[in-house]
N, CA, C and O of each residue as an XYZ file, in Angstrom:
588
protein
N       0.839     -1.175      0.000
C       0.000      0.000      0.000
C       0.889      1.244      0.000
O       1.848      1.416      0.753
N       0.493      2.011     -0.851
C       1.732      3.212     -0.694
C       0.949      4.194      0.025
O      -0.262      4.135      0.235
N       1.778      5.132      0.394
C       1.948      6.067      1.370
C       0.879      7.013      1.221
O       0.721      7.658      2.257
N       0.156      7.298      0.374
C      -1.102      8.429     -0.407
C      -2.036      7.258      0.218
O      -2.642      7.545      1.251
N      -2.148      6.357     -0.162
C      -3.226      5.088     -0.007
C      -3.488      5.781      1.644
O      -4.349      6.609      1.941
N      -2.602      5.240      2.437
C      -2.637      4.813      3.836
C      -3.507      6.262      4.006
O      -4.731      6.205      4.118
N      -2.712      7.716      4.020
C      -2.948      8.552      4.246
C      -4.461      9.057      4.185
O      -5.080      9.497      5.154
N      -4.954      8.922      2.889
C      -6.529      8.635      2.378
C      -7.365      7.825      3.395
O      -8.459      8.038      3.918
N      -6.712      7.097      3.465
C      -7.487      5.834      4.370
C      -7.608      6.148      5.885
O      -8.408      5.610      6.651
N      -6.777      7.012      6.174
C      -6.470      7.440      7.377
C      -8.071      8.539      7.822
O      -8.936      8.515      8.697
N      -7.657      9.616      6.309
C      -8.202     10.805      6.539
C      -9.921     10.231      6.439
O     -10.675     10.318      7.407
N     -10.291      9.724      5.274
C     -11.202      8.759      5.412
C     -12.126      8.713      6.860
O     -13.081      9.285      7.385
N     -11.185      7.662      7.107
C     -11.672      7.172      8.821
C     -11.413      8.441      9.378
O     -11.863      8.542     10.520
N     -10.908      9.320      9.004
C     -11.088     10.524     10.202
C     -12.459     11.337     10.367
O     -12.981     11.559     11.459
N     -12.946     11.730      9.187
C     -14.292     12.326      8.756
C     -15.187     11.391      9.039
O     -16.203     12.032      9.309
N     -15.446     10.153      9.150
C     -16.113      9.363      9.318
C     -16.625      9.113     10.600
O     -17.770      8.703     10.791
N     -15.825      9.344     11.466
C     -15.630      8.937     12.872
C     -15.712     10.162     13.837
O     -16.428     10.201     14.838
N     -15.064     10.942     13.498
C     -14.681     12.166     14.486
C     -15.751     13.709     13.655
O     -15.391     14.052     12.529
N     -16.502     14.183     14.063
C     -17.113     14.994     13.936
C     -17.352     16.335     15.614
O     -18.153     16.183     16.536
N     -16.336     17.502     15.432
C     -16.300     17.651     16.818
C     -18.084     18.600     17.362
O     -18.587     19.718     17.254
N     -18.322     17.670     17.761
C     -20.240     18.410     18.505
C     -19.554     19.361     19.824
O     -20.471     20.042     20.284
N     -18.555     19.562     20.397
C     -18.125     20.354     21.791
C     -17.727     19.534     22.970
O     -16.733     19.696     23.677
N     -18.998     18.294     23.109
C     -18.670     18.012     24.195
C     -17.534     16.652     24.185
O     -17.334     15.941     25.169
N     -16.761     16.460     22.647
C     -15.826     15.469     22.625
C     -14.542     16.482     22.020
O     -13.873     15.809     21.236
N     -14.235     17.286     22.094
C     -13.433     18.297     21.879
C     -12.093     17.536     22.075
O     -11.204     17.518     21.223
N     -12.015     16.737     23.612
C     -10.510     16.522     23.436
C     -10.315     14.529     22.757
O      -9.241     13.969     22.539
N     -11.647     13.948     22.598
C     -11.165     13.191     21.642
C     -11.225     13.646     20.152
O     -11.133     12.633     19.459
N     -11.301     14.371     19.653
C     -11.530     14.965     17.910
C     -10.318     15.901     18.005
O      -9.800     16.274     16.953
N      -9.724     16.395     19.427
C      -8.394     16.803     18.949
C      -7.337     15.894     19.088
O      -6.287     16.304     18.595
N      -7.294     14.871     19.569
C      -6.689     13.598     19.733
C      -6.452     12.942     18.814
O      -5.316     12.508     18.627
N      -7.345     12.725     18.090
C      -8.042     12.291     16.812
C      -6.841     12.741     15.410
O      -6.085     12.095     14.684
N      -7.182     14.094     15.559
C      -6.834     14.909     14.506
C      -5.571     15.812     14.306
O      -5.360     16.694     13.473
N      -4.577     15.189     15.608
C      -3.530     14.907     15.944
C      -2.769     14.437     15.259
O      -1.877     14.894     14.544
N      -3.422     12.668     15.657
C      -3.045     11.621     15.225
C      -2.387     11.721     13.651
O      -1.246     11.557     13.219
N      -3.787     12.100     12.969
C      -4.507     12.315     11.445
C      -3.059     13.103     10.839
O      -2.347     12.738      9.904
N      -2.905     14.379     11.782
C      -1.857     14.872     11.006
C      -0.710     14.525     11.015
O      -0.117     14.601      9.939
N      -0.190     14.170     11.852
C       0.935     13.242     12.458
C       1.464     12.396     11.453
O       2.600     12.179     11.034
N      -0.052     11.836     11.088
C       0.850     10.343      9.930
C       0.896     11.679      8.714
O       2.038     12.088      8.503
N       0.037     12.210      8.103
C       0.232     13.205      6.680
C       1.932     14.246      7.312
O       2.452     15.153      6.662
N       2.214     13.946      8.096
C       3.762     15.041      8.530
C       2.973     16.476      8.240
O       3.143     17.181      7.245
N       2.204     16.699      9.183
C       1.918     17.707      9.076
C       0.994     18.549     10.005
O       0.002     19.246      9.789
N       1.796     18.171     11.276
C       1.211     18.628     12.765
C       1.834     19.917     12.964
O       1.444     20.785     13.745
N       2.686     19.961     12.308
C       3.503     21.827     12.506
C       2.838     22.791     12.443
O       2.899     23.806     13.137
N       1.703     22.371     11.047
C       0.681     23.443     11.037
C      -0.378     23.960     12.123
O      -0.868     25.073     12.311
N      -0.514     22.939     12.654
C      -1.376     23.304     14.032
C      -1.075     23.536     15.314
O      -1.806     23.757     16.279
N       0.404     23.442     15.186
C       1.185     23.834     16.663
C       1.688     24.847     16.781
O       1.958     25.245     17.914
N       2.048     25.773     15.423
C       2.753     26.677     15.246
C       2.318     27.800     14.249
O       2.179     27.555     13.051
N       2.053     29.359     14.921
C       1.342     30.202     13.792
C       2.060     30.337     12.603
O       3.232     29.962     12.623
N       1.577     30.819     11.519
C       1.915     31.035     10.576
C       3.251     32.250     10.593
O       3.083     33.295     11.222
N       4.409     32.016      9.931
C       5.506     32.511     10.590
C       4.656     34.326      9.712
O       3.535     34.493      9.233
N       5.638     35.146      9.838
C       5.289     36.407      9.333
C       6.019     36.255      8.000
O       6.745     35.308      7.696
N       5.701     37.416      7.178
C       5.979     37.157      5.682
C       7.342     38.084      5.946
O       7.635     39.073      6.618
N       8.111     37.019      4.860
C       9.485     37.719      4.907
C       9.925     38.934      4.219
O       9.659     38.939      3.017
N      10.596     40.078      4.724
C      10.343     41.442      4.239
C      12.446     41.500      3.741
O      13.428     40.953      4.243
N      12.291     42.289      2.761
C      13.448     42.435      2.801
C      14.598     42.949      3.801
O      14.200     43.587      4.776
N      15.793     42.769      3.683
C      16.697     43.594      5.083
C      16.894     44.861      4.643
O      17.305     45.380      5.680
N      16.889     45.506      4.031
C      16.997     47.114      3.565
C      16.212     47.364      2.283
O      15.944     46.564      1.387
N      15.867     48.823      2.413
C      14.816     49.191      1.650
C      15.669     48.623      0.180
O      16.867     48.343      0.147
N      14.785     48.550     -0.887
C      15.191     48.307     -2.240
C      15.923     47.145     -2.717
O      16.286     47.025     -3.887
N      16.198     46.051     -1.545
C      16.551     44.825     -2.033
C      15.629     44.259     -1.972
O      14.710     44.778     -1.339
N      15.421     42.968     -2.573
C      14.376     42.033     -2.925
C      14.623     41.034     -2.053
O      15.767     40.905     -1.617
N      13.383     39.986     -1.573
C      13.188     39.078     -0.705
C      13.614     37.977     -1.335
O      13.305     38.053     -2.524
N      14.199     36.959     -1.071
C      14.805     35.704     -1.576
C      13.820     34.874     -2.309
O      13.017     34.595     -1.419
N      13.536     34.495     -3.043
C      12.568     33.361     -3.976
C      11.978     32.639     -2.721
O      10.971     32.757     -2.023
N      13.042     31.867     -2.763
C      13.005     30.903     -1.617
C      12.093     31.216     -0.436
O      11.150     30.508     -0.084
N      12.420     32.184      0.051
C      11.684     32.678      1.182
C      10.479     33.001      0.761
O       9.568     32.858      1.577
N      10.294     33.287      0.004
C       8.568     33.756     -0.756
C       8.206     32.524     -0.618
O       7.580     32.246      0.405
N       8.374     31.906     -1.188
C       8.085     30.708     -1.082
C       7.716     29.010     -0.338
O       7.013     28.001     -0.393
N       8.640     29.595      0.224
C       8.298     28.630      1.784
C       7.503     29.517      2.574
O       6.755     28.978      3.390
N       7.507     30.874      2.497
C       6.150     31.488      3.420
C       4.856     30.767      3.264
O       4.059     30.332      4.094
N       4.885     30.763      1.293
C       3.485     30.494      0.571
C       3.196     29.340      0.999
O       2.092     28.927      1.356
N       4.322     28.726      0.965
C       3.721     27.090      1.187
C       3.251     26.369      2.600
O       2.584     25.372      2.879
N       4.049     27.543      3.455
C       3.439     27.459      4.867
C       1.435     27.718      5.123
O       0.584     27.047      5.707
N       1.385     29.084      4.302
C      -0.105     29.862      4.398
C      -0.623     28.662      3.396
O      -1.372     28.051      4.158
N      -0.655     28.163      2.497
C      -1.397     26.955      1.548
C      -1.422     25.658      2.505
O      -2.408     24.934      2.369
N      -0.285     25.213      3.625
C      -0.475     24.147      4.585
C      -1.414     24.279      5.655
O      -2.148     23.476      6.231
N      -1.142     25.822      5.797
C      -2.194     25.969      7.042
C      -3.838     26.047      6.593
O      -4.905     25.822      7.165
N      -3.460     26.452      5.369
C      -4.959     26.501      5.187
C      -5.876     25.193      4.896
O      -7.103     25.142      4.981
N      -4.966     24.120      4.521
C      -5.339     22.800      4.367
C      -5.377     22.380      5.286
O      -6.210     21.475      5.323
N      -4.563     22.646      6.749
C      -5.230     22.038      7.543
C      -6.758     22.719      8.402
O      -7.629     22.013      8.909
N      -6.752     23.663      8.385
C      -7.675     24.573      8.500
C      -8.955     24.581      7.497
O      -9.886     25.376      7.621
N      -8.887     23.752      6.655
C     -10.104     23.467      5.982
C     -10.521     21.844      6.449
O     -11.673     21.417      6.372
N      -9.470     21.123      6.895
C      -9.726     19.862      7.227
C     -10.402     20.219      8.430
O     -11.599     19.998      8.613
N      -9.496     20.878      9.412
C     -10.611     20.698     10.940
C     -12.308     21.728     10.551
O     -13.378     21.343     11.021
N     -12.225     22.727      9.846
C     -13.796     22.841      9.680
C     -14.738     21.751      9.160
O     -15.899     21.661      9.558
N     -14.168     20.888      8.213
C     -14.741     19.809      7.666
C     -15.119     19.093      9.000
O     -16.333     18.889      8.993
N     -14.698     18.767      9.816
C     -14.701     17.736     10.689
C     -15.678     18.229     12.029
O     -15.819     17.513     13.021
N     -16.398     19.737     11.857
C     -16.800     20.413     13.029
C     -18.435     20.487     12.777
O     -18.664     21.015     11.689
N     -19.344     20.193     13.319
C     -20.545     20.943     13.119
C     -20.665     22.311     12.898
O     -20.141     23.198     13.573
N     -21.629     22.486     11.580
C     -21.701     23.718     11.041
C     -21.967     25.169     12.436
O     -21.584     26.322     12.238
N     -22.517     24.814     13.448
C     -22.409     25.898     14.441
C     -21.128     26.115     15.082
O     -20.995     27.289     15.429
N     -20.227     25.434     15.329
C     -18.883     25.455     15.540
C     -17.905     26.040     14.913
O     -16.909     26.674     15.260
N     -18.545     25.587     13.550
C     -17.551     26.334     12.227
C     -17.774     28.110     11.540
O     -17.124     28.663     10.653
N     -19.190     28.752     12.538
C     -19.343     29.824     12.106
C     -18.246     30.592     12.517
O     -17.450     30.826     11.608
N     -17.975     31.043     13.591
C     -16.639     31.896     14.242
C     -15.032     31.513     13.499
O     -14.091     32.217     13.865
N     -14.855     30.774     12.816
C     -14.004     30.334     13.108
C     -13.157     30.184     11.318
O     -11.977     29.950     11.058
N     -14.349     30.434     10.362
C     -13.584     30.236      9.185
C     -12.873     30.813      8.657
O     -12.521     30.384      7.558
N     -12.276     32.119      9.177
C     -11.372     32.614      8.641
C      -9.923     33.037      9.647
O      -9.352     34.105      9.866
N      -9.760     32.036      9.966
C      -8.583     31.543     11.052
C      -7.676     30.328     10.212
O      -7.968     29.289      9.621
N      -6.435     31.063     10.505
C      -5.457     29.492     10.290
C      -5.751     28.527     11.018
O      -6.733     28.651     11.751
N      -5.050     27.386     11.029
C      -5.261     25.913     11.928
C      -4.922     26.356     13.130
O      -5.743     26.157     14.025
N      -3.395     27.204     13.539
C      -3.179     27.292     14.719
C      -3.851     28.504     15.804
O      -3.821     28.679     17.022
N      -4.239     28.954     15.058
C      -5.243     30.355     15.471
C      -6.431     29.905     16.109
O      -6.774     30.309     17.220
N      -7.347     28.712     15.136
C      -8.606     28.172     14.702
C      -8.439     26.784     16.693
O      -9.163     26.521     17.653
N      -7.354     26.488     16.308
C      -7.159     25.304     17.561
C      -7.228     26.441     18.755
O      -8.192     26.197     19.481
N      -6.701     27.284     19.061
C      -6.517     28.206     19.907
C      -7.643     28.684     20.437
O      -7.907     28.719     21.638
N      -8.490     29.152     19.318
C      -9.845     29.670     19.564
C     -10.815     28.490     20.766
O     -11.349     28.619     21.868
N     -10.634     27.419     19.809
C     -11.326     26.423     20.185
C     -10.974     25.642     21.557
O     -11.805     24.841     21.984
N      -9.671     25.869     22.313
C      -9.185     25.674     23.323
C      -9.606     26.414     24.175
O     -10.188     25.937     25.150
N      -9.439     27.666     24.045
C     -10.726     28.667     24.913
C     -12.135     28.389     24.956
O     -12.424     28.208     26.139
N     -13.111     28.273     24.251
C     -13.737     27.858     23.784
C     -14.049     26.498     24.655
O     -15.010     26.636     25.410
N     -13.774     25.944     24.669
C     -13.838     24.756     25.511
C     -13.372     24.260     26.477
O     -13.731     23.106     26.708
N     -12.262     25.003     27.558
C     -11.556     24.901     28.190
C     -12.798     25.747     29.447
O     -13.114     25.295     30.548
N     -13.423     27.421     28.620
C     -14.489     27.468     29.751
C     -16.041     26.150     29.614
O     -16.856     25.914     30.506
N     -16.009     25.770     28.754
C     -17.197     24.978     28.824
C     -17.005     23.592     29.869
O     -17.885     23.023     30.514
N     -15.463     23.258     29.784
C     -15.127     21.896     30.872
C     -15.216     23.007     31.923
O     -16.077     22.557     32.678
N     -14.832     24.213     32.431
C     -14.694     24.941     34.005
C     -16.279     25.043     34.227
O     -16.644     25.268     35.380
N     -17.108     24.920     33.379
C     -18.240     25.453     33.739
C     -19.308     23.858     34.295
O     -19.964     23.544     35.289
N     -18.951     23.234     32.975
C     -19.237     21.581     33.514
C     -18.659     21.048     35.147
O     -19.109     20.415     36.103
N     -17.715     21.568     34.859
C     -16.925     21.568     36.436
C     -17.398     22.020     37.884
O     -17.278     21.502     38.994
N     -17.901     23.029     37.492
C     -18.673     24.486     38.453
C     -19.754     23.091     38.618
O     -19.570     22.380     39.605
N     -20.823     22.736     37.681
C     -21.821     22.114     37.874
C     -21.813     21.060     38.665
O     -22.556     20.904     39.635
N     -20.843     20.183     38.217
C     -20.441     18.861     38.897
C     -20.283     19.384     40.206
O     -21.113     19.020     41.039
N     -19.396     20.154     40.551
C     -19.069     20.215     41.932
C     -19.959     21.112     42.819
O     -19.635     21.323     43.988
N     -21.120     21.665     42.261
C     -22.611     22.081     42.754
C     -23.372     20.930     43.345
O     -23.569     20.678     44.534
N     -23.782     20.244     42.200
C     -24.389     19.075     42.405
C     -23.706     18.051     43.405
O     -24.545     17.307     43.914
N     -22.303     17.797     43.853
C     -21.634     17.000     44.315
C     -22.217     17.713     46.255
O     -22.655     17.096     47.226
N     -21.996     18.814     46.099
C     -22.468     19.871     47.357
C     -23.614     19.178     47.981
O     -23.740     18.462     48.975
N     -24.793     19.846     46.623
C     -26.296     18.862     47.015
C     -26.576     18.312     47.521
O     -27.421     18.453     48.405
N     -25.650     16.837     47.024
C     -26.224     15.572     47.274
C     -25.631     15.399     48.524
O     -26.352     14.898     49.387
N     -24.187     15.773     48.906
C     -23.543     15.598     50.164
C     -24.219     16.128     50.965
O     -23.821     15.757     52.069
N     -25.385     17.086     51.101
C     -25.975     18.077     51.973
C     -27.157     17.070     52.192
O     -27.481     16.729     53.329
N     -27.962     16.482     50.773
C     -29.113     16.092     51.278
C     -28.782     14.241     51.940
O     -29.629     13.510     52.452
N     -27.163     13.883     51.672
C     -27.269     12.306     52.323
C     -26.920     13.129     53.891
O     -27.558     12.604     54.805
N     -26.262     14.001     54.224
C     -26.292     14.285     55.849
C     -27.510     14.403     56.207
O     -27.801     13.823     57.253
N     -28.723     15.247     55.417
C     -29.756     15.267     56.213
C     -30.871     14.150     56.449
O     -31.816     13.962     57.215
N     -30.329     13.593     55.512
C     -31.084     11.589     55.106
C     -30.495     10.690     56.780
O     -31.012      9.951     57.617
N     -29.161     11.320     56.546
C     -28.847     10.339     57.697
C     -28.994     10.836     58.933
O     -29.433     10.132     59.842
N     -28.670     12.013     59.097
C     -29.719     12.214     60.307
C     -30.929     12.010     60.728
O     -31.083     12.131     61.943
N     -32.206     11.627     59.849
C     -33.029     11.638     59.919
C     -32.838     10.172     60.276
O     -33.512      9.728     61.206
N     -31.989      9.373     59.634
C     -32.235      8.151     59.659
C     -31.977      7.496     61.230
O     -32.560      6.586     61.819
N     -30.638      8.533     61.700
C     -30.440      8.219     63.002
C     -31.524      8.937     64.553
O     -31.829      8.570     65.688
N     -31.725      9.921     63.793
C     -33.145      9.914     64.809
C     -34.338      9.318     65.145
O     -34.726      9.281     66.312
N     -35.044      8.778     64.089
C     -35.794      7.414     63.477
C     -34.609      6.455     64.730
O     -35.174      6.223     65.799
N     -33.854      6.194     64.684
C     -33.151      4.830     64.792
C     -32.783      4.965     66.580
O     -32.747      3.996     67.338
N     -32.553      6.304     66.955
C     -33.247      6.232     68.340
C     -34.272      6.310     69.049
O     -34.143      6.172     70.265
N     -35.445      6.529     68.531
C     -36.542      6.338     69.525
C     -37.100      5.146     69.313
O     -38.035      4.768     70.018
């Protein structure tokens, strides 16, 4: 199987499987990790898009090269940045489409980082509750249990 095959097959099963709804955020970034990892191409999402290279003094020209590997950086990011919208429910993907990958992950780390503090807040409300209403259960139970 060559190396395009696998990759396909990979990405494939990625769209297939992983669709991020919010509340699986850190398996679909796990996921899509992975995904880029095997394509060699997790840089794009770890790292912003560098700045465009300017010449060192007025009236000289910027190196080919350097034009060029900028471009090909902003064309990577944007591929990956079209892959993770692909992979997001369309309400997820409104804020967010005109962000690079590493911008776009960033967003979405905020983004969900208060939604686990807030799930959190809840859990440990509810955890309060119930600890409040088994003391008053068992008191009751032990007053019952002396007379």
């Amino acid at each position: 199987m060559t190396t395009s095959v696998v990759t396909n097959s990979v990405f494939r099963g990625f769209f297939e499987k992983q669709k991020l709804t919010g509340p699986n955020f850190i398996d679909w970034y796990r996921q899509l990790r992975i995904v880029l990892s095997v394509m060699d191409k997790l840089d794009y999402l770890e790292q912003p898009i560098p700045p465009a290279p300017v010449p060192a003094q007025a009236g000289q020209q910027v190196a080919p090269e350097a034009l060029a590997a900028h471009a090909a950086w902003v064309k990577g990011s944007k591929e990956i940045a079209g892959i993770m919208l692909m992979t997001m429910e369309p309400e997820i993907q409104l804020d967010l489409e005109n962000l690079s990958a590493y911008e776009m992950l960033q967003e979405l780390k905020t983004l969900f980082a208060q939604q686990a503090d807030q799930e959190l807040l809840q859990t440990v409300a509810l955890e309060e509750e119930l600890s409040s209403e088994f003391s008053r259960v068992a008191e009751e139970h032990e007053a019952i249990s002396r007379s």
